[in-house]
MILO-864898 format. One record per residue: x, y, z of N, C-alpha, C, O, CB in turn. Coordinates in steps of 0.1 Angstrom, whole numbers, padded with zeros to 4 digits, always signed. Atoms other than C-alpha are relative to their C-alpha. Glycine has a CB too. Example, Ala and Ser with C-alpha at 12.3 -4.5 7.8 and 13.67 -1.06 7.14 Angstrom:
REM residues 2
+0009-0012+0000+0123-0045+0078+0009+0012+0000+0019+0012+0007-0010+0000+0012/-0009-0011+0000+0137-0011+0071-0008+0011+0008-0003+0022+0009+0004+0005-0014/
REM end
This chain:
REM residues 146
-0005+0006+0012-0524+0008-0157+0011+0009-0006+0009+0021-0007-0011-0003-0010/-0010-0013+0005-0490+0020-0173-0004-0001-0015-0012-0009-0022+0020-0002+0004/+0005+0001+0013-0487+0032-0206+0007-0015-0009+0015-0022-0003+0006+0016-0008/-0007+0008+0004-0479+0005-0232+0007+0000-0010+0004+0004-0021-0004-0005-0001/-0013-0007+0014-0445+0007-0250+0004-0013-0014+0004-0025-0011+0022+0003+0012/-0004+0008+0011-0436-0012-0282+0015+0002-0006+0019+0012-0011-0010+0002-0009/-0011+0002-0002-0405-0021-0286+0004+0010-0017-0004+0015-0026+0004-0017+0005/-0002-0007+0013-0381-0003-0315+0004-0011-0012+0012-0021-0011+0012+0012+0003/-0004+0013+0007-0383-0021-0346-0003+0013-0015-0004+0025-0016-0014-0019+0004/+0005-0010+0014-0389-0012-0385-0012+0008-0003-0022+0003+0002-0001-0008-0011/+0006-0007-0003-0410+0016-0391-0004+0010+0010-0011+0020+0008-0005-0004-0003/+0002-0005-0013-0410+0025-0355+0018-0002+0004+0023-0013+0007-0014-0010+0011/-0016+0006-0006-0370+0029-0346-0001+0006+0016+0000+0001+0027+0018+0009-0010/+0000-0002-0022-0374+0047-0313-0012-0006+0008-0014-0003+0020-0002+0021+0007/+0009+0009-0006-0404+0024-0305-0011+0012-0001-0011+0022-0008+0004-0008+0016/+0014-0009+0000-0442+0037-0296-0008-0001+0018-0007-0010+0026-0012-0009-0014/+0000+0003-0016-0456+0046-0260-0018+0004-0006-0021+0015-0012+0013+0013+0016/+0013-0002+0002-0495+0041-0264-0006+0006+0015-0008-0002+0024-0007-0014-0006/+0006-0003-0012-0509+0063-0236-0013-0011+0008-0022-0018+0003-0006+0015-0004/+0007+0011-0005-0524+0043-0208-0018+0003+0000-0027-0005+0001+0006-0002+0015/+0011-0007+0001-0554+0069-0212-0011-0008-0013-0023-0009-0012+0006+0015-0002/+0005-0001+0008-0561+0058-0245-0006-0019-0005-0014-0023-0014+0010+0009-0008/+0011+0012-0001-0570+0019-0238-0004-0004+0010-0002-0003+0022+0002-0012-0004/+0015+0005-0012-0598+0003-0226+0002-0017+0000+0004-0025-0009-0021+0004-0009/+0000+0016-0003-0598-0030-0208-0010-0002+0004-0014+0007+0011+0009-0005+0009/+0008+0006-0007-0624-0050-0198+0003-0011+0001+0012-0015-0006-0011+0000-0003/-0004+0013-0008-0625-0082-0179-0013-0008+0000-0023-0001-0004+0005+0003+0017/+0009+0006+0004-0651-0109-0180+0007-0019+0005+0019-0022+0004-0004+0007-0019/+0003+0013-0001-0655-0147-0171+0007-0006-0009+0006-0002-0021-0014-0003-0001/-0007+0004+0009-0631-0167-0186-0002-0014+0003+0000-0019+0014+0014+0006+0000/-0002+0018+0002-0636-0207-0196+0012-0005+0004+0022+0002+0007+0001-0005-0016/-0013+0006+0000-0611-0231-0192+0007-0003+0013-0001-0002+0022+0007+0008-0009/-0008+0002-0013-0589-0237-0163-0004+0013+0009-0004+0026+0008+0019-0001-0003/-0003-0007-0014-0592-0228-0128-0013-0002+0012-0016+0006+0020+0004+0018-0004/+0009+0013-0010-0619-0252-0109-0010+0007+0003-0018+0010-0006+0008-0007+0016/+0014-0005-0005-0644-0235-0088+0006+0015-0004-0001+0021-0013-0005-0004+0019/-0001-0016+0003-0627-0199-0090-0002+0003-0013-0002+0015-0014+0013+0006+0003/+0002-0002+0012-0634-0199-0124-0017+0006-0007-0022+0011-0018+0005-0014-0003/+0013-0009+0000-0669-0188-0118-0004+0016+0005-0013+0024+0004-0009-0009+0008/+0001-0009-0011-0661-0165-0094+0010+0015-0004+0008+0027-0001+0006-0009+0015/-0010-0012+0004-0632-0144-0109-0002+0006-0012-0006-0001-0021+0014-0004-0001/-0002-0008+0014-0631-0119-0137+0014-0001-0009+0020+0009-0013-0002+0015+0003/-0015+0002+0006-0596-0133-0155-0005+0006-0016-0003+0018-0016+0007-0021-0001/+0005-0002+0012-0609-0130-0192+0009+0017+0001+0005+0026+0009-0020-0003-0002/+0001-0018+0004-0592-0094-0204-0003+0003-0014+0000-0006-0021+0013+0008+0003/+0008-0009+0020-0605-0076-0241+0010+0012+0001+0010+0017+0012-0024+0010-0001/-0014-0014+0000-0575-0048-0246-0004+0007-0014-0001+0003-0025+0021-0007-0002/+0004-0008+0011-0592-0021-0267+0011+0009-0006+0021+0011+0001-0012+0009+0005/-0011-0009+0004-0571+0001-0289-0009+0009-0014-0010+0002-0025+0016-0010-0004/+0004-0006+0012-0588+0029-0314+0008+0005-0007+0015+0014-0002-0008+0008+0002/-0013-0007+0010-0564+0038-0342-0002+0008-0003+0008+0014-0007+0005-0005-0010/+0008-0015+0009-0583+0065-0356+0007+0009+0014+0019+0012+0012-0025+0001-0001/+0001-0005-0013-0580+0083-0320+0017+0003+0007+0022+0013+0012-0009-0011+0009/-0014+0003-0005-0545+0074-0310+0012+0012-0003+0015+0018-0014+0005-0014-0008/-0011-0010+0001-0519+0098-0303+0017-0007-0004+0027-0001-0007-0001+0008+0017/-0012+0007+0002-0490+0072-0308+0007+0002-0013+0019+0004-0014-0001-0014+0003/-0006+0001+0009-0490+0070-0343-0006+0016-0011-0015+0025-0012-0003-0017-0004/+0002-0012+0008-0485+0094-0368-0009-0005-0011-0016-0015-0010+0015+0006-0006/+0011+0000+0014-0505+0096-0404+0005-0014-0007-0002-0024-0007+0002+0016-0014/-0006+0012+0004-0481+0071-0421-0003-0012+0008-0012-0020+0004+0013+0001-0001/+0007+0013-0008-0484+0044-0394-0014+0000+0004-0017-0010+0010+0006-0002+0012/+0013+0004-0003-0519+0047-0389-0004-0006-0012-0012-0016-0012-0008+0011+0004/+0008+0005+0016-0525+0042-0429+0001-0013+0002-0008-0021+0002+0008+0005-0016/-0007+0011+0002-0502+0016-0426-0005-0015+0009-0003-0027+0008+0016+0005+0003/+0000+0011-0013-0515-0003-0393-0016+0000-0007-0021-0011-0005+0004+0004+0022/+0014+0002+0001-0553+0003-0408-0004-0011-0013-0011-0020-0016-0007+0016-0002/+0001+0016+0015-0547-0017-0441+0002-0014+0004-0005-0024+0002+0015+0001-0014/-0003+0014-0009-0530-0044-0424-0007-0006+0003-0010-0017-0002+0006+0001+0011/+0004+0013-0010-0551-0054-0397-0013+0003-0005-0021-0005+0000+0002+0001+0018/+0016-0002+0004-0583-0043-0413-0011-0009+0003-0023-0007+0006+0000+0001-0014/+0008+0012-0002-0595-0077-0409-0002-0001+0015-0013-0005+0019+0006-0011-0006/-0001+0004-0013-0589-0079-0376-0009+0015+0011-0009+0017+0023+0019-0002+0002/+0003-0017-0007-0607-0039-0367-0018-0007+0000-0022-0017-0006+0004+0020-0015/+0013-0001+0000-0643-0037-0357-0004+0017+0001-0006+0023+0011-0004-0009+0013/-0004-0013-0001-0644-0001-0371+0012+0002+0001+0018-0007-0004-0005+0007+0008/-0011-0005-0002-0615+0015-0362+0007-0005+0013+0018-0002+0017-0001+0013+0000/-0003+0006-0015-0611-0002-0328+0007-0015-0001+0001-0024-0007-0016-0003+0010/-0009+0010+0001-0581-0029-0325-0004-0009+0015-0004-0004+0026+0017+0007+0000/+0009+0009-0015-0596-0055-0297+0008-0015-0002+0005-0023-0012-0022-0002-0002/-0005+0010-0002-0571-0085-0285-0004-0005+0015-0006+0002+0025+0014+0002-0003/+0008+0003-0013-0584-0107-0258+0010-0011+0008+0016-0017-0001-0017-0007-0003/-0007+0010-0007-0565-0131-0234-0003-0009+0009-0003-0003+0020+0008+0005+0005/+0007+0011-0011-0578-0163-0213+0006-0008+0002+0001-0017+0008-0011-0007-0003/-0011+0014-0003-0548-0187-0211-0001-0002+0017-0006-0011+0023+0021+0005-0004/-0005+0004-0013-0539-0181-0177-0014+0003+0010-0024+0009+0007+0016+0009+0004/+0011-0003-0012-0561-0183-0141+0002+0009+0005-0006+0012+0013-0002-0007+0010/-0001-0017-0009-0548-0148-0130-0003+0009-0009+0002+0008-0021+0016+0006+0006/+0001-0014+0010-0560-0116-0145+0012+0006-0002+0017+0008-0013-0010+0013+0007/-0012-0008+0002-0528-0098-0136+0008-0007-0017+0008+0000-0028+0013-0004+0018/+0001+0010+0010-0516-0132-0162+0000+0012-0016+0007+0020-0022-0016-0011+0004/+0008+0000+0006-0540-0126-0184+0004+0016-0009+0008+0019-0020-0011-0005+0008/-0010-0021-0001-0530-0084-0184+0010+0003-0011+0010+0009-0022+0012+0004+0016/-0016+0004+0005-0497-0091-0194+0001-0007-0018+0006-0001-0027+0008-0015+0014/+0005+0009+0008-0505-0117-0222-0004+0009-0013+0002+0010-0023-0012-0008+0007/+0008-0012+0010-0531-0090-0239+0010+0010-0004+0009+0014-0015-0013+0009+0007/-0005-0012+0005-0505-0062-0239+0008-0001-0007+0012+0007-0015+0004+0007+0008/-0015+0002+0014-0477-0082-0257-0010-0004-0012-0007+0001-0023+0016-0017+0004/+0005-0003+0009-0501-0090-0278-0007+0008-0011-0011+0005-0022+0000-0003+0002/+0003-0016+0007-0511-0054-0287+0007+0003-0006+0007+0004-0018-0002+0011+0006/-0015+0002+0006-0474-0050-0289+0000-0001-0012-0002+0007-0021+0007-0011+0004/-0004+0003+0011-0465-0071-0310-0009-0003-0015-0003-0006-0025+0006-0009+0004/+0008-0003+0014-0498-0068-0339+0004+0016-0003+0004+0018-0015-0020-0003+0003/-0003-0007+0003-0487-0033-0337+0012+0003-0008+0013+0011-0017-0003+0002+0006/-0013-0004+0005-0451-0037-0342+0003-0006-0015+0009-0001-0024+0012-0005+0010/+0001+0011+0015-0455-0064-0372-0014+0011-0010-0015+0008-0022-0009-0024+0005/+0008-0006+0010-0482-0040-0389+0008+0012-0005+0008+0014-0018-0014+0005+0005/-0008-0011+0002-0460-0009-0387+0012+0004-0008+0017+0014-0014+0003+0003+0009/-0014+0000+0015-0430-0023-0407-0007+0002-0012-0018-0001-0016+0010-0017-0004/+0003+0000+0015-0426-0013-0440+0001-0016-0008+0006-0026-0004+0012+0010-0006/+0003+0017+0007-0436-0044-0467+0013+0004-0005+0019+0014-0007-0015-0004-0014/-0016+0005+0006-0403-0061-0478-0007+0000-0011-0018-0005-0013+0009-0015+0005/-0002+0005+0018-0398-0059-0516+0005-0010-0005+0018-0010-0003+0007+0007-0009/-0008+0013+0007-0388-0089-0533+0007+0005-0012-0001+0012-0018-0010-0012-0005/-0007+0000+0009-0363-0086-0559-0001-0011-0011+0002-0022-0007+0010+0001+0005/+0004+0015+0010-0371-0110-0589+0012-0001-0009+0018+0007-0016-0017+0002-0012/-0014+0005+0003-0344-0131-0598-0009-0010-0013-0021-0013-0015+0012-0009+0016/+0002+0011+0006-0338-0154-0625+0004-0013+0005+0013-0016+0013+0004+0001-0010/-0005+0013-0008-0340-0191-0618+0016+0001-0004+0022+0011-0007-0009-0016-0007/-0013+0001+0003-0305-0206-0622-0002-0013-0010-0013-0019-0009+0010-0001+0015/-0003+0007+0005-0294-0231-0646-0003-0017+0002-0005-0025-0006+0009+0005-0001/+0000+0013-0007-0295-0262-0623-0015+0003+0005-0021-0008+0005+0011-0002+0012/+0012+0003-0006-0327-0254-0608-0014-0002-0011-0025-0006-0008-0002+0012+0010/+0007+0001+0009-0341-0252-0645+0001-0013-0006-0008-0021-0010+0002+0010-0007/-0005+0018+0000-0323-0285-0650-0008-0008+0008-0016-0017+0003+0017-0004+0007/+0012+0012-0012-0343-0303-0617-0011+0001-0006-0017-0009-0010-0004+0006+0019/+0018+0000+0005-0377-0290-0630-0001-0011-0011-0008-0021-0009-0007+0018-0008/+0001+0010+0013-0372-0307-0665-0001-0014+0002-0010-0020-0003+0012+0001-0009/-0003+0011-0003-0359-0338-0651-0011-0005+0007-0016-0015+0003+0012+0001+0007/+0011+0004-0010-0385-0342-0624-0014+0001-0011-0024-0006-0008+0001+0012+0014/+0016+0000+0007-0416-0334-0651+0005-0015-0009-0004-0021-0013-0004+0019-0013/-0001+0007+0011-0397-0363-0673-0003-0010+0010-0010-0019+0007+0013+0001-0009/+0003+0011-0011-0399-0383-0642-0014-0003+0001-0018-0015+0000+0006+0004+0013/+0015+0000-0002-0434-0378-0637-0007-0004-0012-0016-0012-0011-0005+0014+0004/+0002+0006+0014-0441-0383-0675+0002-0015+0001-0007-0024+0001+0011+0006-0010/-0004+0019-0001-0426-0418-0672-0005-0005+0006-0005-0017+0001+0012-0005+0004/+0005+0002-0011-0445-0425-0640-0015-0005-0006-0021-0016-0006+0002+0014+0010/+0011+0001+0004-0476-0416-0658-0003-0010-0013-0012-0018-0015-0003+0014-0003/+0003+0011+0016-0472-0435-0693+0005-0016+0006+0006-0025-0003+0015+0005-0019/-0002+0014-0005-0462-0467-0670-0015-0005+0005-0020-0016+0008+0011+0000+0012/+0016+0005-0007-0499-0464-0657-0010-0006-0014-0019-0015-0012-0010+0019+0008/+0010+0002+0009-0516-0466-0693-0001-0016+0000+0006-0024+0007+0004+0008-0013/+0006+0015+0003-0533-0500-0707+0014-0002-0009+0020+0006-0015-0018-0001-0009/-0011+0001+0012-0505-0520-0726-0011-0001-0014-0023-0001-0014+0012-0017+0002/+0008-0002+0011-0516-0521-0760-0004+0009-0008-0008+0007-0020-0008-0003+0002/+0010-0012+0000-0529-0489-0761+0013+0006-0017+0008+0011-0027-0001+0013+0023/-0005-0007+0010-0500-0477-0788+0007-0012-0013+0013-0007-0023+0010+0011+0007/
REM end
């Protein structure tokens, strides 16, 4: 297994090479397509990744990838699994871009929003449209009623 590189993006500009040392794959019985061999082969892969442990990322990206995916950790261990395809090799491939890319999207820095004021016209639509809806609603009442 080679190591796995992540491409260069925000937070990471010269990318990240996760030693091949430092994940664990297992393989396992995979549902779904692929007839009789489907009993018989180990396709299913689990692509372990401990973040605590990891030599790839530094202090900052670890903070940064541990808040993120937090939801997604069992402990400190990053675990993406792959069963689409009937080949393990497939299947391999599949898991690693998907390590990839949860790593490369956790590692950017959060975009700031800049808080604007509405504009003039778009404070114009709102009004118009609540008067619309007003009108809508007092067409529903009982006649009589005023």
């Amino acid at each position: 297994m080679d190591d796995l590189l992540v491409t260069p993006g925000p937070g990471a500009p010269r990318g990240l090479r996760v030693p091949a040392a430092e994940l664990d794959e297992q393989f396992s019985h995979a549902s779904g397509p692929g007839g009789q061999g489907v009993n018989t082969t180990d396709s299913r892969v689990q692509l372990s990744l401990d973040l605590v442990t990891t030599t790839a990322l530094d202090e900052v990206q670890r903070t940064r990838v541990m808040s993120r995916l937090s939801t997604k950790l069992a402990g400190t261990v990053l675990t993406v699994t792959a069963s689409e395809q009937r080949s393990q090799r497939q299947n391999r491939r599949a898991a690693r871009e998907r390590l990839a890319a949860l790593l490369r999207e956790a590692i950017a820095p959060p975009v700031v929003r800049r808080a604007t004021r509405p504009t003039k016209g778009s404070k114009r639509r709102r009004l118009e449209a609540k008067r619309q809806r007003a009108d809508l609603k007092r067409t529903r009442r009982r006649p009589g009623g005023e």
